[in-house]
C-alpha positions in Angstrom: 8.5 -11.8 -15.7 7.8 -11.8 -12.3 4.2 -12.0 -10.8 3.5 -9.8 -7.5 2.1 -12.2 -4.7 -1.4 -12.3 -3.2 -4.4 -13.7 -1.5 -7.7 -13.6 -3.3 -11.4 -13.4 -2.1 -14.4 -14.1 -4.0 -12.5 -15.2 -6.4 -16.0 -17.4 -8.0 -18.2 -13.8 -8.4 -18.2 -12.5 -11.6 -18.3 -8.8 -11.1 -15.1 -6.6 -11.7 -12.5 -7.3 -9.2 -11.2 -4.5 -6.9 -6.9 -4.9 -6.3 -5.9 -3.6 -3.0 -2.7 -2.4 -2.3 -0.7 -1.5 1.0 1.8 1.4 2.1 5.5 1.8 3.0 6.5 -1.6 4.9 3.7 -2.8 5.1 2.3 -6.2 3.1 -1.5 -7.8 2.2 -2.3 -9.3 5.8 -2.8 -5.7 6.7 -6.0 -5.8 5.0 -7.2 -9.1 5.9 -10.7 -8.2 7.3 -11.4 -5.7 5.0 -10.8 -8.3 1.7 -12.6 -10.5 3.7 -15.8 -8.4 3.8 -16.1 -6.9 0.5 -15.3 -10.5 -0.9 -18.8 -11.4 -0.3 -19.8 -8.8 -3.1 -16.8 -9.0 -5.6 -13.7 -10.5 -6.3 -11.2 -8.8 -3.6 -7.2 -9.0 -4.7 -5.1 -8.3 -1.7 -1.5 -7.3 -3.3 2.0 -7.7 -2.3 3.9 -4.6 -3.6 7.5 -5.2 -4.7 9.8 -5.1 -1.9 7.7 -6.0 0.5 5.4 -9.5 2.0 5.8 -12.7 0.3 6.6 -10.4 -3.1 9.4 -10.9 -5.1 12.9 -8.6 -4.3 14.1 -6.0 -7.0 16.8 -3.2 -7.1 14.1 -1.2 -8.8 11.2 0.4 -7.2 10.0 3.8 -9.0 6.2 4.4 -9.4 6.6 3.6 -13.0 7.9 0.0 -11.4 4.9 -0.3 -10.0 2.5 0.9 -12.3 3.9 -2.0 -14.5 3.7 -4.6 -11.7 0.3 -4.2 -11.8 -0.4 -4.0 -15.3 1.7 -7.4 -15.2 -0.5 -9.1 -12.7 -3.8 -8.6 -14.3 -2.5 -9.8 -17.3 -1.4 -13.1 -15.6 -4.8 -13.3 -13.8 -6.7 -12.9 -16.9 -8.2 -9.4 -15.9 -8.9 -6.8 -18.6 -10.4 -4.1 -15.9 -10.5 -3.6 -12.3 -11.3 -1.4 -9.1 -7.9 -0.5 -7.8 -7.5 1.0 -4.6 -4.0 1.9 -3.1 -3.0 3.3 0.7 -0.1 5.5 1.0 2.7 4.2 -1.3 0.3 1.7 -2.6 -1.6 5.0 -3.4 1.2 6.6 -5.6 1.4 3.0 -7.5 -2.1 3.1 -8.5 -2.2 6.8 -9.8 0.4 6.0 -11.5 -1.4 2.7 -13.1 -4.6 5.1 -13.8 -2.0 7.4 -15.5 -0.4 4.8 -17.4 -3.1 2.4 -18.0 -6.4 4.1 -18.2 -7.7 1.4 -20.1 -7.4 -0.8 -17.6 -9.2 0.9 -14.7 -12.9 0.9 -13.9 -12.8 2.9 -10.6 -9.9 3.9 -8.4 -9.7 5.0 -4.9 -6.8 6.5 -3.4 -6.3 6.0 0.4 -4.8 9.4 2.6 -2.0 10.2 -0.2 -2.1 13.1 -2.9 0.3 12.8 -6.4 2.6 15.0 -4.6 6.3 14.8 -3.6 6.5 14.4 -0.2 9.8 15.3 2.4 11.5 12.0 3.7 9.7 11.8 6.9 10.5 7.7 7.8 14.5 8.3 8.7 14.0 7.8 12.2 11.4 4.1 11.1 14.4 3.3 8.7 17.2 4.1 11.1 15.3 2.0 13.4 15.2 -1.1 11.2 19.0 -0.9 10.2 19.9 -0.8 13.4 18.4 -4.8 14.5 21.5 -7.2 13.9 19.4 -10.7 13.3 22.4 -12.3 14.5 22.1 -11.4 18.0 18.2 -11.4 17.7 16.9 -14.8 19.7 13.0 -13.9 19.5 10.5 -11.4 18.4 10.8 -9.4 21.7 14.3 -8.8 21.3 13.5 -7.1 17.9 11.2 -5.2 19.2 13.2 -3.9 22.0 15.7 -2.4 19.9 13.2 -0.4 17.7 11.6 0.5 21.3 14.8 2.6 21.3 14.1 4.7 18.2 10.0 4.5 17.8 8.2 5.7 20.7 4.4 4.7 19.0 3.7 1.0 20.0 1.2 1.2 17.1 3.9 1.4 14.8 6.1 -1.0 16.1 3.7 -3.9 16.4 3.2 -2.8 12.5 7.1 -3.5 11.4 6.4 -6.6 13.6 4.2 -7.9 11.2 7.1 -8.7 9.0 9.1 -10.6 10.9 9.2 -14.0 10.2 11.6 -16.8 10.6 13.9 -17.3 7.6 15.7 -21.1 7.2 19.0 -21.5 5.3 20.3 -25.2 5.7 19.5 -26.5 9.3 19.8 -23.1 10.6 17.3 -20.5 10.8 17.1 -16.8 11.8 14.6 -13.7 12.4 14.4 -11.7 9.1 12.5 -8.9 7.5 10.0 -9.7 4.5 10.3 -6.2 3.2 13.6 -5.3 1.0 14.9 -3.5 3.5 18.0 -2.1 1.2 15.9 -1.3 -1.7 13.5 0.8 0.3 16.3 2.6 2.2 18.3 3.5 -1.1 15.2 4.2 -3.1 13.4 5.9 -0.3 13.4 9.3 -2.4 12.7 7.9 -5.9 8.9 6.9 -4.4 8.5 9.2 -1.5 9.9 12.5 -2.4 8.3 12.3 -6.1 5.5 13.0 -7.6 3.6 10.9 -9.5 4.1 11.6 -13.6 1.8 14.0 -14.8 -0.9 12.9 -16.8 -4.9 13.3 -16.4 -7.4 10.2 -15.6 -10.8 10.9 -16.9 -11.9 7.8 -14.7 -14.5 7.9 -11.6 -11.8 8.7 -8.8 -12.4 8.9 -5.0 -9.8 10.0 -2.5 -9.9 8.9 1.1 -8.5 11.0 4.0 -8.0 10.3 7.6 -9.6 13.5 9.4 -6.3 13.4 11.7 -3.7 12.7 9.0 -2.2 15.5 7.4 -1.3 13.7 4.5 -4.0 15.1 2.2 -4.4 19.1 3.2 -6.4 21.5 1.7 -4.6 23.2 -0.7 -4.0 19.6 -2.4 -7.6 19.5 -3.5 -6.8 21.8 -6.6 -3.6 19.6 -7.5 -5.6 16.4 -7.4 -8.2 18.0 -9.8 -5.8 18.7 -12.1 -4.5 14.8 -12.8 -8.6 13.2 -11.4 -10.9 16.0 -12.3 -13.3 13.0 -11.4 -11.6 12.8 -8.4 -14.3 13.3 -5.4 -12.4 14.0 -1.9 -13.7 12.2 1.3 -12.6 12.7 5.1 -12.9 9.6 7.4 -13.9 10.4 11.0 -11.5 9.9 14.1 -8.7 8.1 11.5 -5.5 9.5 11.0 -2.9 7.8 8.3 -3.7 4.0 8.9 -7.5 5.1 7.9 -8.7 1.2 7.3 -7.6 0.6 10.5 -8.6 3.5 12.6 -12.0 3.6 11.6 -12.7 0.2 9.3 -16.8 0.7 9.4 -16.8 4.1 8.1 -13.7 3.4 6.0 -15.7 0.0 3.8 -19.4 2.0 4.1 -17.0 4.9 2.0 -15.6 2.2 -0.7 -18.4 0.5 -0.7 -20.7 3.2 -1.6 -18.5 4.5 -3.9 -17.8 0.9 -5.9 -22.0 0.8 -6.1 -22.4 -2.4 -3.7 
C-alpha cells in the first residue's frame, strides 16, 4: 500500500489534526505559509494528492481513489479523526472521504468547489503541458516560453512552474514534471466532469468561495445542502479560484474561526 507524501507542522500538539489538500496540478508547497501558521495551534498535514508533488504515480485516479488514499494515510499516521480541508480537486477528494468515511471526520472545509460535475475547462493548460518536449528543454525559461504560447495568465504559468524539477537517470539529468501528466490527461473527466457519489455528511461543513470565482454559484447552494445540510457557505473578499492565495488573511481568519482556534 502506498502512503501519499507530505510535510507536517505541529506535529508535537495534541489537538486533532487538520489535512490539507491541493487542486489540479498543483502539490503541498502551495500551501506552505498557510500550514505554517495554523501549525502553531494544531497539527497541520500538507498532502500530496496522487499524481501529483513528491506522491506516488498511479493509472488510477477517481474520487473514490482518493477518498481511499486518505483513509490510507491516517491510518499509517496513527490518526482516528481529523479536520480535512480540500481546494478544487483536493475538494472533490475530501467530500468524497466525508461521504465515505464519516467516522473519520471531525470538521471539513471545502475550498471554491461544489459536488458537481464540471465541463472540461483545462484543455488549453493540458494542451499546453503536452506540448514542452524535455529533450529540447535546457532551463526553466525555455519551459516557460513554450506554455507562454498557449496560457496568456502569468499567474498560472509560474503555478505549473512550480513543478518542474530536475529529474537524474544515470549521469544524465533532464527537466521533468512532478505531476502524472498522462494520468491526469486520460483521466481528466473521470475527476473533473463527475460528481462526487451521492451520499449525505451529517458532519459540521464549511464551504469557501472566492467572491470572483465562479466555481461555486448560486443555485449550487441547494445541491450542497442536499449531501452537507451542515454545510455553511462563505464568500472570501477580492479572491477568485486560488482563494488561499488571493486573499490568505481573510482566507485562515475563515478556517480558523470555523476550526474554533
Amino acid at each position: 500500500m502506498e502512503i501519499l507524501h507530505s510535510k507536517i507542522f505541529g506535529e508535537n500538539l495534541s489537538s486533532t489534526p487538520l489535512l490539507v489538500f491541493h487542486g489540479l496540478f498543483g502539490m503541498l508547497d502551495n500551501w506552505g505559509s498557510f500550514g505554517k501558521e495554523l501549525g502553531e495551534f494544531l497539527p497541520v498535514h500538507l498532502i500530496d494528492l496522487r499524481n501529483h508533488g513528491r506522491s506516488f504515480h498511479s493509472d488510477e485516479m477517481s474520487h473514490d481513489d482518493l477518498a481511499n488514499d486518505i483513509a490510507n494515510y491516517m491510518s499509517h499516521h496513527g490518526i482516528e479523526k481529523a479536520h480535512v480541508l480540500g481546494h478544487s480537486l483536493g475538494g472533490k477528494a475530501v467530500m468524497q472521504f466525508a461521504l465515505n468515511y464519516p467516522e473519520k471526520v471531525e470538521k471539513l472545509i471545502v475550498v471554491d468547489i461544489a459536488p458537481k460535475a464540471y465541463p472540461p475547462h483545462h484543455q488549453g493548460i493540458i494542451k499546453a503541458l503536452e506540448t514542452v518536449n524535455f529533450d529540447e528543454m535546457k532551463s526553466r525559461v525555455e519551459v516557460e516560453k513554450v506554455l507562454t504560447e498557449y496560457i496568456p495568465e502569468k499567474s498560472t504559468i509560474q503555478f505549473l512552474a512550480k513543478n518542474l524539477y530536475w529529474e537524474e537517470n544515470g549521469d544524465t539529468k533532464k527537466l521533468n514534471w512532478r505531476f502524472n501528466l498522462k494520468t491526469l490527461s486520460e483521466k481528466y473527466n473521470q475527476f473533473v466532469s463527475n460528481a462526487i457519489k451521492y451520499g449525505v455528511f451529517e458532519g459540521e461543513t464549511l464551504f469557501i468561495a472566492g467572491e470572483k470565482s465562479n466555481y461555486i454559484l448560486p443555485q449550487d447552494s441547494f445541491a450542497i445542502r442536499q449531501q452537507f445540510p451542515k454545510a455553511e457557505i462563505v464568500k472570501v473578499s477580492n479572491a477568485a479560484h486560488w482563494v488561499q492565495a488571493d486573499n490568505p488573511v481573510e482566507f485562515s481568519e475563515v478556517v480558523k474561526e470555523f476550526l474554533g482556534i
